[in-house]
Every structure is written in structure tokens, then in C-alpha cells.
C-alpha positions as CSV (number, residue, x, y, z in Angstrom):
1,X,-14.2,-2.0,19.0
2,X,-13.8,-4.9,16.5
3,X,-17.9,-4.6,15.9
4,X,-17.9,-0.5,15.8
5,X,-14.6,-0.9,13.5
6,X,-14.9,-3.7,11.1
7,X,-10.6,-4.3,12.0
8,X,-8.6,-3.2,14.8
9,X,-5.1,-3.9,15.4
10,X,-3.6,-5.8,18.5
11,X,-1.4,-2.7,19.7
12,X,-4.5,-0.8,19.6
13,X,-6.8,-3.4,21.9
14,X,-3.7,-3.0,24.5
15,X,-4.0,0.6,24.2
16,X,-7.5,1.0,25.2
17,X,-7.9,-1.8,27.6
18,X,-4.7,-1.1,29.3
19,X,-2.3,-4.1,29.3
20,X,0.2,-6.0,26.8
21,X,0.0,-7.2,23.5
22,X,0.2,-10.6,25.0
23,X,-2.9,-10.9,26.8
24,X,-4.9,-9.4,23.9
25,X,-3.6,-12.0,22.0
26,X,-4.7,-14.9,24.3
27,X,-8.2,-12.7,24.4
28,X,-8.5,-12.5,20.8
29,X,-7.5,-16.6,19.9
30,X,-10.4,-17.4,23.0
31,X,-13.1,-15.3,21.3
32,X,-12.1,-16.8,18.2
33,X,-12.5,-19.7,19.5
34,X,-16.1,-18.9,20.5
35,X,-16.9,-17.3,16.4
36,X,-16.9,-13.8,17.6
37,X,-13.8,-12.7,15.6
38,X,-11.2,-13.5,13.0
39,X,-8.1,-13.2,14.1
40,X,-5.3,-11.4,11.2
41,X,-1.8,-10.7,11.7
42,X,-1.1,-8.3,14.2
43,X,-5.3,-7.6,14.7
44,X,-8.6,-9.1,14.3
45,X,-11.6,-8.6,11.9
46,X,-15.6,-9.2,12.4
47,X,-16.5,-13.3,11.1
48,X,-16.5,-13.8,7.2
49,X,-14.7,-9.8,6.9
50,X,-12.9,-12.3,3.8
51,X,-15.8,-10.3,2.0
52,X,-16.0,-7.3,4.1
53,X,-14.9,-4.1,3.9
54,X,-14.8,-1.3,6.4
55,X,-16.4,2.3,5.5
56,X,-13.6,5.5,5.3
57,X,-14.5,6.9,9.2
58,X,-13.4,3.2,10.8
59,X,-10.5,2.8,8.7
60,X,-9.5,6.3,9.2
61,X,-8.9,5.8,13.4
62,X,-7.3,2.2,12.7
63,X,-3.3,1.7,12.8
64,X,-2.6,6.0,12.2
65,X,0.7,6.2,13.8
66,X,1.5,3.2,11.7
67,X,-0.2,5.0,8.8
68,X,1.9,8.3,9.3
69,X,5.2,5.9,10.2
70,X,4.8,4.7,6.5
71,X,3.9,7.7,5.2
72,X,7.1,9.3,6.4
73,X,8.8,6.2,4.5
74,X,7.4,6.4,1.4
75,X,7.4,10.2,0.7
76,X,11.3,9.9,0.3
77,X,10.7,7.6,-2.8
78,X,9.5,10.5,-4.4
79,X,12.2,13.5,-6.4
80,X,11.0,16.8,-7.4
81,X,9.5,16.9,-11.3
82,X,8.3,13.3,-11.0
83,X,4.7,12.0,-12.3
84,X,3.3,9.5,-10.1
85,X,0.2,7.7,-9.5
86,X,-1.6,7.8,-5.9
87,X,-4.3,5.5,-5.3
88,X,-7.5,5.5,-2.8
89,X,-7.0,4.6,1.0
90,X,-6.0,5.8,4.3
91,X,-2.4,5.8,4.3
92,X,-2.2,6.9,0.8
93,X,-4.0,10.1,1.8
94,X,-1.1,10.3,4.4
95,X,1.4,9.9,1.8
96,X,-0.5,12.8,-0.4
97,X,-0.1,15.0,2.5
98,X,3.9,14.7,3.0
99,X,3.8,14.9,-1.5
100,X,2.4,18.7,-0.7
101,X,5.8,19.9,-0.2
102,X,7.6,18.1,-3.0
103,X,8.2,21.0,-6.0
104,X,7.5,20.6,-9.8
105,X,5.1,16.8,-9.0
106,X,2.2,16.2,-11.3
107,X,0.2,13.5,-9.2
108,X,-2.7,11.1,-10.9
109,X,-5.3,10.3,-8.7
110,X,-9.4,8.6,-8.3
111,X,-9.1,9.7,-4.6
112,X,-10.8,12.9,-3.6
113,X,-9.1,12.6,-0.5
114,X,-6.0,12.5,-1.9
115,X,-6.9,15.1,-4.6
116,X,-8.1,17.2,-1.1
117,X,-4.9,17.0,0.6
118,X,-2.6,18.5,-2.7
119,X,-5.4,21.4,-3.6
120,X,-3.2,24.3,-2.0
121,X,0.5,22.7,-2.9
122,X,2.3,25.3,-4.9
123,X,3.9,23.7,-7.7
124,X,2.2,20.4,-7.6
125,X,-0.3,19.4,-10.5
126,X,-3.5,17.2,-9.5
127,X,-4.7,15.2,-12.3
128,X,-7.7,13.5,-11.2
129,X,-9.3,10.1,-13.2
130,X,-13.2,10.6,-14.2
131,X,-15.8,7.6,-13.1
132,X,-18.3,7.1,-10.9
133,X,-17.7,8.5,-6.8
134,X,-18.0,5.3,-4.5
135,X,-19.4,7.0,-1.3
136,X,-17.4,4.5,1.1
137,X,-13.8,5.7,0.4
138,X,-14.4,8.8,-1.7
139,X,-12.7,7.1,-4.6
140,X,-13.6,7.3,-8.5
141,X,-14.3,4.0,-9.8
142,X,-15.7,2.8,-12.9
143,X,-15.0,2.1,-16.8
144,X,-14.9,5.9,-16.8
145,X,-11.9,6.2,-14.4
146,X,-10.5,3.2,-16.1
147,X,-10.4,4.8,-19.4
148,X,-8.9,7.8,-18.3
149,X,-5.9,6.3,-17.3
150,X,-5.1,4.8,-20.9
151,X,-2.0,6.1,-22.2
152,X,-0.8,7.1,-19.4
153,X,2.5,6.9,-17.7
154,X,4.5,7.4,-14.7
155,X,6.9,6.7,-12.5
156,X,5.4,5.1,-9.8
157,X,1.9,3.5,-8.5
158,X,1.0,4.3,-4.8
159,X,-1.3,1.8,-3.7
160,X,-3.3,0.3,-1.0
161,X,-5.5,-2.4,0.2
162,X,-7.1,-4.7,1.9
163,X,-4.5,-7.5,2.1
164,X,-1.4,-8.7,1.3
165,X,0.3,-12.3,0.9
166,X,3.4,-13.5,-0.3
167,X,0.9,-16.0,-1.9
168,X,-1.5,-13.7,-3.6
169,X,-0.1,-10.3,-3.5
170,X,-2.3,-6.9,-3.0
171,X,-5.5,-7.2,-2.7
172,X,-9.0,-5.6,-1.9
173,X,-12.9,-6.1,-0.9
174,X,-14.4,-4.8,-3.5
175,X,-14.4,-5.4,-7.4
176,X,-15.0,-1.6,-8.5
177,X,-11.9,-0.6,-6.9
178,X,-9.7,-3.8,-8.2
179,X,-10.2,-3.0,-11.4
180,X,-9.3,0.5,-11.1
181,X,-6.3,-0.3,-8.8
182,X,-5.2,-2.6,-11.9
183,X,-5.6,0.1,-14.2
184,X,-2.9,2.5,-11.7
185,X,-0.6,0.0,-11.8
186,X,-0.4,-0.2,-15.6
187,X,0.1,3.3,-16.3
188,X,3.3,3.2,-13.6
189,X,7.1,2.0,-14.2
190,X,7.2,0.9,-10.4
191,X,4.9,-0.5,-7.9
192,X,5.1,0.7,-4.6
193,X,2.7,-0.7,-1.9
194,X,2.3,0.6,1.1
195,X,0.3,-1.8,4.2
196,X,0.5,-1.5,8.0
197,X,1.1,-4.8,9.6
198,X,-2.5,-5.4,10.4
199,X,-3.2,-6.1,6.3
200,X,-0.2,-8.7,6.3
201,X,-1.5,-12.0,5.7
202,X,-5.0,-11.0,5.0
203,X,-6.3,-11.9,1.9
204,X,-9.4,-10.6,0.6
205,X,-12.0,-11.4,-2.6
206,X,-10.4,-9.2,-5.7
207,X,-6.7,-9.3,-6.2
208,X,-5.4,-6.3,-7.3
209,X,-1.7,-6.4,-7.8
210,X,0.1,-10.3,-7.8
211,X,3.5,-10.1,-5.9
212,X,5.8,-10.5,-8.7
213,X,4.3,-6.9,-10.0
214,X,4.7,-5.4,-6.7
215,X,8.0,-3.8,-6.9
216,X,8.6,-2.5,-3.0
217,X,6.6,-2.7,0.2
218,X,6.5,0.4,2.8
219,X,5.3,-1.1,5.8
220,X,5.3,-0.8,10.1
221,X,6.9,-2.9,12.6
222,X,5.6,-6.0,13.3
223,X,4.5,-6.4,17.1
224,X,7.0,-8.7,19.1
225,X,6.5,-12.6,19.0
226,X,4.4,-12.0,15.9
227,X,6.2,-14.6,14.0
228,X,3.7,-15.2,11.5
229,X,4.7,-11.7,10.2
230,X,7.8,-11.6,10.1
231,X,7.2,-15.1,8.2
232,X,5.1,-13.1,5.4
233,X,7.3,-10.1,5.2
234,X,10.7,-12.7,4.8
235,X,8.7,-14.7,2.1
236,X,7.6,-11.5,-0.1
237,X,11.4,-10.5,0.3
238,X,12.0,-14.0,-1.0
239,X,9.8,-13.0,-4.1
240,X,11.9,-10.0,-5.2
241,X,10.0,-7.2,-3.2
242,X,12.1,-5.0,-1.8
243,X,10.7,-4.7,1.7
244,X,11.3,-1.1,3.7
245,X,10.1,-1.4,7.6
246,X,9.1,2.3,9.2
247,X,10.7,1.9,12.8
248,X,8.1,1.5,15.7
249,X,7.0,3.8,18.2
250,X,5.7,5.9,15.2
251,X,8.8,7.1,14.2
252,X,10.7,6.6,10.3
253,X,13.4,4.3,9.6
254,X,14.3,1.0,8.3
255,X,14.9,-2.2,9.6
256,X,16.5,-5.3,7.8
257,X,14.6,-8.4,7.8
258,X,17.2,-11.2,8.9
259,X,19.0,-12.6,6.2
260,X,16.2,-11.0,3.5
261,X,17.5,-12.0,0.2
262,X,18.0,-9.3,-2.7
263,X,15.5,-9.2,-5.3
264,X,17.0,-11.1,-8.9
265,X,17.7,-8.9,-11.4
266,X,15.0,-10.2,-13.6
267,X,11.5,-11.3,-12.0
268,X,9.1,-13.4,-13.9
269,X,5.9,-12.4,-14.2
270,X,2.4,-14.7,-14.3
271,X,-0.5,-14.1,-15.9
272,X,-3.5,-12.5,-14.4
273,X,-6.8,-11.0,-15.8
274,X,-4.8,-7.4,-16.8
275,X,-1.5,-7.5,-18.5
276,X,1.6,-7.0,-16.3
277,X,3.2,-3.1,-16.2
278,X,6.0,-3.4,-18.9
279,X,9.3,-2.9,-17.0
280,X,12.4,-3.9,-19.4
281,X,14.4,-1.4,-21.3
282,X,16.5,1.3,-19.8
283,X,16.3,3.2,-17.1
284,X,15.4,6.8,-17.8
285,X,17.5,9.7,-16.7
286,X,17.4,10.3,-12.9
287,X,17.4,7.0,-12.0
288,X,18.9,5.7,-8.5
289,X,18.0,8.7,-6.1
290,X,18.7,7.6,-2.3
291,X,15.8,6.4,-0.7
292,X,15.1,6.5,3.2
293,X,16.1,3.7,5.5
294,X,17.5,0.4,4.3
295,X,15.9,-1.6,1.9
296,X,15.5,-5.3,1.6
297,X,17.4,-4.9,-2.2
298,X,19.1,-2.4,-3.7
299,X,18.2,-1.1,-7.2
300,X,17.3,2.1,-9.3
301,X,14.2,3.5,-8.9
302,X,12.8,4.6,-12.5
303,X,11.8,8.7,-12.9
304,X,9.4,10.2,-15.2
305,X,9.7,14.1,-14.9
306,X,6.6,14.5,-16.9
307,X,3.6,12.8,-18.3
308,X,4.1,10.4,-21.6
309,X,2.6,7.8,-23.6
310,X,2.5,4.7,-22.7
311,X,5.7,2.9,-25.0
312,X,4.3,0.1,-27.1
């Protein structure tokens, strides 16, 4: 499974062998023992996948109840009349199918999937990035779908990846889609990123968005006993992310982290290659609509009912 999909989680080895999470784990640190695989929080990857990254049809049959469980989350960020930027990816496609049904949206996006899934949404506009189409994902990458997000701004940034760290923050495989992922989160107010617990931990060649940019997490439950984690998820909470956890079995919902700490009113930020998204100044009107579940720290959410130019 691990060679057909590039990744595969641990609840998903116990699935299709037929026993428990704890025995695929013993499995999985003997064979990496042996150099056969990498083991990842909550899953395992081929040797060296630091560089590798899995095509569209293996990631799309990886971690999907998780992937819809987040989904679910996520959606409830989102208020008729806003603007938001979606990026590429797997869940985020799940996300642009529960934004169908959300009236008066205007969605950004370099994802034909995502662009697919909102083509027959009454009410919703699709404005969609030019660039270069990167077979793998079906995304638009390029200095053309870089340039096209200049000026721009929104609400939110939906985004995905590869991997995510406390350390490091989000990041990604390939350098193409960095740079465009960079380019999302400048145009947006808020970051929003949302990861199944098989990318937690994982860190991968290109960052794309450094934690102290990242504004909340959407995530699954960890697997039980999978201390390492819950050790991440605490220590981005520790950061200032405000960490919302879809309940397992598939379902929505939140869980607290024990004793997460609330995210300070005022985050530094470091410097990376791209400027950090300006976030000071006031709220705009709308601000502070409920979200779903509990999350790690409480806070208004910023709305943008329509597109505007950046503010200098």
C-alpha cells in the first residue's frame, strides 16, 4: 500500500489488514527498521519521501473520512458574502464542495478541482488564478498565477500541504506550488490550514506558510497512544494557532487539547523569503461569527464581503 500510495495512514493499514492500530505500529517501526519505510505521525511514507510527493489519484484514497471530518470543520468558518482564497489539495477540494451551498461567496482559486466542485453553485463566484497547469494535482502554478493574485484581498487563505511542524510550519514537495501557496496567503487577512493527522510532524523541502502566519489549524483526531501528536498539536497551540480537532469516527466536532494555551493577542512574526500577510488595524464589519466546535483560542475572525485592494 505504502509503495502503490506514496503515504498511508496507520488507521488505514489496520483497516485493510484487519487488526489494531497497535500492531501496525510495531509492523511499521520493524520495517523501518529494515529501510523499507519512513515512519510519520499517525502513518508511514516510502524512504527519502522528505523529497517526494504523491500524484492526485493516491492522495485522493488516503485519510478521506479524515478529509471530509475537516471539511465539515472548516466550512463553518465561512459567512455568506465573504471572499476567500482556496488553495490546491485533497481536502481543500472537500472544503470547496461544502462552500457550494454558502450564498453570495466569491472564491479565488489555482485548483481546477476546486474550481470543478463550485461550477454549478448558484450564487457563488469562481475567480480562478492564470499560470501554468501542473498535471500532478490539477493546480495553476507559475509567475503567471503569482501575478494574478497581486492586489488582491480576502478574508481568508484555505490551504494545504505536505507537512506541518510547530517548528517549521506548512509546508510542501514541490517549489512551483510554495511559491504560489505564498502568494494565497498574502492576498488573505487570516490563515486557515487545514491537515489530517498523517501530515503532523512531517516536514517536507519548500516551506510554505511559517507557524507564526498560520492563524488556525482544522485537523482529525489523533490515533490513541499517538503521543508524538498530540505533542505537535499542544506546541503549535503554544505558538498562537488556534487548533480546532474534527471528532473521530468521521464525524464533526471539537475537542480541547489539555491545558492548550490561548493565542497572545499580538504574535511576532519572522522573516521568511515573502513578506508576512499584514494583519494589524481594525477588524472589519462582521467580525466574530461563531465558528463550529471549540477552538484552542478565542478571537474574531476578519470578513471581507467583497474583493479589494490590498491596503498599503
Amino acid at each position: 500500500m505504502v509503495r502503490a500510495n506514496g503515504a498511508v495512514s496507520l488507521r488505514e493499514l489496520a483497516r485493510v489488514v484487519q487488526t489494531s492500530e497497535v500492531t501496525v505500529r510495531r509492523d511499521v517501526r520493524a520495517l523501518e527498521a529494515e529501510g523499507l519505510l519512513d515512519r510519520r505521525h499517525g502513518g508511514a511514507v516510502l524512504p527519502g519521501g522528505f523529497t517526494r510527493e504523491s500524484g492526485f489519484p493516491q492522495k485522493s484514497h488516503l485519510a478521506t473520512a479524515e478529509k471530509t471530518a475537516i471539511a465539515d470543520l472548516a466550512a463553518g468558518l465561512v459567512s455568506e458574502g465573504e471572499a476567500v482564497v482556496v488553495g490546491a489539495g485533497t481536502t481543500t477540494q472537500e472544503l470547496a464542495r461544502r462552500l457550494a451551498r454558502v450564498p453570495g461567496l466569491t472564491v479565488v482559486t489555482n485548483s481546477l478541482l476546486v474550481a470543478q466542485a463550485l461550477a454549478h453553485a448558484n450564487r457563488v463566484e469562481v475567480v480562478m488564478t492564470g499560470g501554468t497547469l501542473r498535471g500532478s494535482n490539477y493546480a495553476l502554478v507559475g509567475s503567471g498565477a503569482e501575478q494574478s493574485l497581486h492586489g488582491l484581498r480576502v478574508s481568508r487563505a484555505f490551504l494545504s500541504g505536505s507537512g506541518l511542524t510547530a517548528e517549521r510550519g506548512l509546508s510542501t514537495s514541490n517549489m512551483l506550488s510554495a511559491s504560489v501557496d505564498r502568494a494565497l496567503v498574502q492576498a488573505a487577512a487570516e490563515v486557515v490550514v487545514l491537515a489530517d493527522h498523517t501530515k503532523l510532524g512531517a516536514d517536507t523541502m519548500f516551506q510554505t506558510v511559517p507557524t507564526d502566519v498560520i492563524t488556525r489549524l482544522v485537523t482529525d483526531e489523533p490515533p490513541p497512544h499517538d503521543d508524538r501528536a498530540e505533542a505537535e498539536l499542544q506546541a503549535l497551540a503554544d505558538h498562537g494557532v488556534q487548533v480546532a480537532v474534527a471528532g473521530g469516527g468521521g464525524g464533526t466536532g471539537a475537542e480541547p487539547l489539555p491545558e492548550a494555551r490561548p493565542a497572545p493577542p499580538e504574535r511576532g512574526r519572522r522573516d521568511v523569503s515573502m513578506p508576512a500577510p499584514r494583519r494589524g488595524g481594525s477588524p472589519p464589519p462582521g467580525a466574530g461569527q461563531p465558528t463550529p466546535g471549540q477552538l484552542r483560542a478565542s478571537g474574531p475572525a476578519p470578513r471581507v464581503a467583497d474583493l479589494a485592494p490590498r491596503r498599503r
